[in-house]
Backbone bond lengths (Angstrom), bond angles and torsions (degrees), N, CA, C in turn:
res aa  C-N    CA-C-N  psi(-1)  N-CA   C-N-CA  omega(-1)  CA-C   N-CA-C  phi
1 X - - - 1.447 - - 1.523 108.09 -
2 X 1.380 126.13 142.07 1.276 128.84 -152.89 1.644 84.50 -108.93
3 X 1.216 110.38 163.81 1.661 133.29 172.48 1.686 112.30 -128.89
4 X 1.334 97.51 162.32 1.570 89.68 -173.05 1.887 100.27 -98.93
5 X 1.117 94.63 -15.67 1.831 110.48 177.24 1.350 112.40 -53.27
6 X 1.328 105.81 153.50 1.459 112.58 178.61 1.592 123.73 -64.49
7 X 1.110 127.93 109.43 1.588 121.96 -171.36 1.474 115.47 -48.71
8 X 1.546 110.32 133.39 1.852 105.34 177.18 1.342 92.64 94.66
9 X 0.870 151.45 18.34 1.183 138.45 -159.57 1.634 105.95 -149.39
10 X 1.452 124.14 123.14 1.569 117.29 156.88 1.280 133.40 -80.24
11 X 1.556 126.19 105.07 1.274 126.90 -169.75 1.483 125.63 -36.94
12 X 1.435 111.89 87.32 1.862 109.92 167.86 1.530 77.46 149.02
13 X 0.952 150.22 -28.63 1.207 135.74 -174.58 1.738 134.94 -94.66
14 X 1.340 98.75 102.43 1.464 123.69 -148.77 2.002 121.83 -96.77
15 X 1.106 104.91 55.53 1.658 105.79 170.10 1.480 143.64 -40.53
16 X 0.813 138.66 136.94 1.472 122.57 157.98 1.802 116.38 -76.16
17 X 1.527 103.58 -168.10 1.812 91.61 -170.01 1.496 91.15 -81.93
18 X 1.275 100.68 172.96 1.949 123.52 179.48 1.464 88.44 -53.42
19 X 1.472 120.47 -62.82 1.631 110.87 -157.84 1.455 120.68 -59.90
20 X 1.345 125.51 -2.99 1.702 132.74 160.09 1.158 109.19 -60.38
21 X 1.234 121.58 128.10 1.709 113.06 -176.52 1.574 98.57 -87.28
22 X 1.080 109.49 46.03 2.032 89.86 177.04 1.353 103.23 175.72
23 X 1.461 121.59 163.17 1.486 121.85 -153.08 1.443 85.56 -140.43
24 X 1.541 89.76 143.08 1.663 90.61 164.04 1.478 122.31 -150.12
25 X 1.808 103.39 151.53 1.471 97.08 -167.31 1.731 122.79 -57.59
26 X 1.131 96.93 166.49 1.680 96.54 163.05 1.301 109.69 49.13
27 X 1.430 112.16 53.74 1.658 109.71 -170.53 1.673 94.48 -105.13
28 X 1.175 109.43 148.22 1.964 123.99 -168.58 1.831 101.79 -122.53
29 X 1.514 132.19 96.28 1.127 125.52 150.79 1.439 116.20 -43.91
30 X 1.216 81.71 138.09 2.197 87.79 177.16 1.538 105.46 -125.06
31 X 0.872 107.56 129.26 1.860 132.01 -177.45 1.566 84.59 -40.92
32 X 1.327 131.50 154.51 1.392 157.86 164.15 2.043 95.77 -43.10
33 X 1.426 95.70 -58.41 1.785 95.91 -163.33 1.445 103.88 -56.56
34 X 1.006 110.24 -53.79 1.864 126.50 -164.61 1.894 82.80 -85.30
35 X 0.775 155.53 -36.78 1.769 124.98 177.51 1.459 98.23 -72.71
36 X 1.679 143.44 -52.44 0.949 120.60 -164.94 1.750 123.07 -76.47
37 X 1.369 99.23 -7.78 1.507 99.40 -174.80 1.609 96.41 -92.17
38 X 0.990 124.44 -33.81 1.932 102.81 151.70 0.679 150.89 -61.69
39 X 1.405 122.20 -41.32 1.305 118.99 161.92 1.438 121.04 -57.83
40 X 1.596 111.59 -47.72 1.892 94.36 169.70 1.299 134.57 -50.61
41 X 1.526 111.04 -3.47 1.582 124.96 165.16 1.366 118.13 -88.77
42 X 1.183 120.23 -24.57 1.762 145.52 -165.26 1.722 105.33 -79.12
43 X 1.048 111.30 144.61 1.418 133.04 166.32 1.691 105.10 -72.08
44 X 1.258 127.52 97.54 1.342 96.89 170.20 1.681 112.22 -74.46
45 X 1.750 117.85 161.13 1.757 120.15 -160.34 1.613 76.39 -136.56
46 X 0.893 130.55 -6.45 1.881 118.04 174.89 1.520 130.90 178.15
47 X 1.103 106.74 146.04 1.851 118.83 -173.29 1.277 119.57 -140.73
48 X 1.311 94.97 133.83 1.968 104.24 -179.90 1.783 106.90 -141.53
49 X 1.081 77.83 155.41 1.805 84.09 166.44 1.276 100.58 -127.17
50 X 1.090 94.36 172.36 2.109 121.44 -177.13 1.479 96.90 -107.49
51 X 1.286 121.45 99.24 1.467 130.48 178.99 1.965 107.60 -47.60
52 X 0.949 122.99 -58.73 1.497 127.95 -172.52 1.416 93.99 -70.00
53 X 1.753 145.65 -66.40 1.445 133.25 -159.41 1.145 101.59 -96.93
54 X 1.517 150.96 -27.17 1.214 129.90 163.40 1.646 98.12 101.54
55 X 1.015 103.60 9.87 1.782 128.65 170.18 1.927 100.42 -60.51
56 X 1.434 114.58 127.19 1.638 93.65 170.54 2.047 91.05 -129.50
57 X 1.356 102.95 161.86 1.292 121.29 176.50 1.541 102.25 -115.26
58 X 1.112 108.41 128.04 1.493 123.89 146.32 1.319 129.68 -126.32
59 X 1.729 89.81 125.12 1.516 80.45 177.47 1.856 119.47 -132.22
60 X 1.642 115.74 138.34 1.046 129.75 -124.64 2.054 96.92 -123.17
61 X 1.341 99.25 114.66 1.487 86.76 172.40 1.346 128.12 -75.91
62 X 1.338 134.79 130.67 1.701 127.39 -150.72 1.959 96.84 -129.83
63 X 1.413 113.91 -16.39 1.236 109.69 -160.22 1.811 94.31 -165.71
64 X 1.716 100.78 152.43 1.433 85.61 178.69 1.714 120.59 -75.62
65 X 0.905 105.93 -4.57 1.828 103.14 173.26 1.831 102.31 -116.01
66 X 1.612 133.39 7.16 1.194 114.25 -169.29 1.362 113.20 -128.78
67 X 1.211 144.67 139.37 1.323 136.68 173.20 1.477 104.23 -105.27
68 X 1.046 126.01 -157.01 1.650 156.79 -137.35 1.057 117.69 165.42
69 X 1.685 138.50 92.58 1.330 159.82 -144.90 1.751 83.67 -116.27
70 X 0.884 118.04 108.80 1.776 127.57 175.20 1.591 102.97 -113.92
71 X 1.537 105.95 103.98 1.425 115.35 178.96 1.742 113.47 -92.65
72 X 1.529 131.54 120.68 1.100 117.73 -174.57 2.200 103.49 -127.76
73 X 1.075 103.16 142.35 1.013 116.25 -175.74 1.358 125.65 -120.08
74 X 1.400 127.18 118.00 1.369 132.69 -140.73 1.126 139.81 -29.28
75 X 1.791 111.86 -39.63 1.025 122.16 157.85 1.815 133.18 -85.48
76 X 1.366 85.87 25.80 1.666 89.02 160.51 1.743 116.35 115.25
77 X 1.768 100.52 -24.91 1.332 113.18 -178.55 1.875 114.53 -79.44
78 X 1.589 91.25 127.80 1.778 108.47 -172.88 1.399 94.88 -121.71
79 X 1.651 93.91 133.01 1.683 91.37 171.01 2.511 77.48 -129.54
80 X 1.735 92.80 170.73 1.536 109.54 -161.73 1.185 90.15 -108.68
81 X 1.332 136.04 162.92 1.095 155.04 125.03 2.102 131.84 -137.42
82 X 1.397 95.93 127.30 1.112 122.99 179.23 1.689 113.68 -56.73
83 X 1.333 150.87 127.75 1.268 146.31 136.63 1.594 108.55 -132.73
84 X 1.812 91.40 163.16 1.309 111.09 151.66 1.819 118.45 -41.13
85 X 1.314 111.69 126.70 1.695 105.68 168.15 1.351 107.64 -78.57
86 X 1.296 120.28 -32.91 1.699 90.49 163.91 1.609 146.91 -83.08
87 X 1.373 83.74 4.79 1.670 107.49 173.90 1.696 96.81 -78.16
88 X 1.366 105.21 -48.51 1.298 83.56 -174.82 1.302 131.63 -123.83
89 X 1.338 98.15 36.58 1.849 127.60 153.70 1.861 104.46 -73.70
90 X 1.592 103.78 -23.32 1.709 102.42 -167.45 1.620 92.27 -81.55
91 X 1.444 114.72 -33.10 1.752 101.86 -171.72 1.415 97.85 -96.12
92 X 0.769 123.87 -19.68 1.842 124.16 -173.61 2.114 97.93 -16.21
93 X 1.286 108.40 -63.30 1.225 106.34 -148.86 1.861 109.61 -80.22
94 X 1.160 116.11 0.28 1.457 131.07 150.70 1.603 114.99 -29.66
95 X 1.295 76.02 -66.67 1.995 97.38 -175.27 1.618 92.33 -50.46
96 X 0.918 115.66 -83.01 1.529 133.63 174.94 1.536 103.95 -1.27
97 X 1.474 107.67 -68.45 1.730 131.61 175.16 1.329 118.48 -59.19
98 X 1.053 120.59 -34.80 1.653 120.21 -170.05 1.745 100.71 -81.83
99 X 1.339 103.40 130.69 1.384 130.90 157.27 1.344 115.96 -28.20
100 X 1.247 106.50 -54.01 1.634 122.04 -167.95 1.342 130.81 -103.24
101 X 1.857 106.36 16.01 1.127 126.43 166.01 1.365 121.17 -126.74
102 X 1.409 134.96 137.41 1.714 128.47 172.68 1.204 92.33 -147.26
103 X 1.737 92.46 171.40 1.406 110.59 -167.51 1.580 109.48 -74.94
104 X 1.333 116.57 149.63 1.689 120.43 -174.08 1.387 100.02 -98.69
């Protein structure tokens, strides 16, 4: 029986890519339409790239407790993600630490 879900994958369980140094709970993918029409309303509060893939993160305050983690990948492809801002005020400084990330 076929599924419409992503294969390999357990339905509800929502990552960012490997090259993020940090995971966070209660994370919400957002369809392409609904991540980009927020963020063009959003403050972005920070930017990095991934020195080796050329991967950049932005992430965008949308609400007073919510951000918008906007993942873009070199050739143009953005996928959204939803978190807690204090979830990820706790990893914020990861990015900071990792070798293979700086500020954009």
């Amino acid at each position: 029986m076929s599924s419409h879900g992503a294969r390999g994958r357990s339905s509800g369980t929502v990552r960012l890519p490997e090259t993020v140094p940090f995971t966070l709970p209660a994370l919400n993918r957002l369809s392409w339409e609904l991540g980009s029409r927020v963020v063009s309303r959003a403050s972005k509060v920070a930017a990095w790239e991934h020195r080796s893939t050329g991967r950049t993160l932005g992430v965008y305050d949308v609400t007073e407790n919510t951000v918008v983690l906007a993942v873009r990948t070199p050739v143009g492809r953005e996928r959204f993600y939803g978190a807690a801002k204090a979830d990820f005020e706790e990893k914020r400084t990861r990015l900071a630490e990792a070798d293979d990330w700086r500020r954009a």
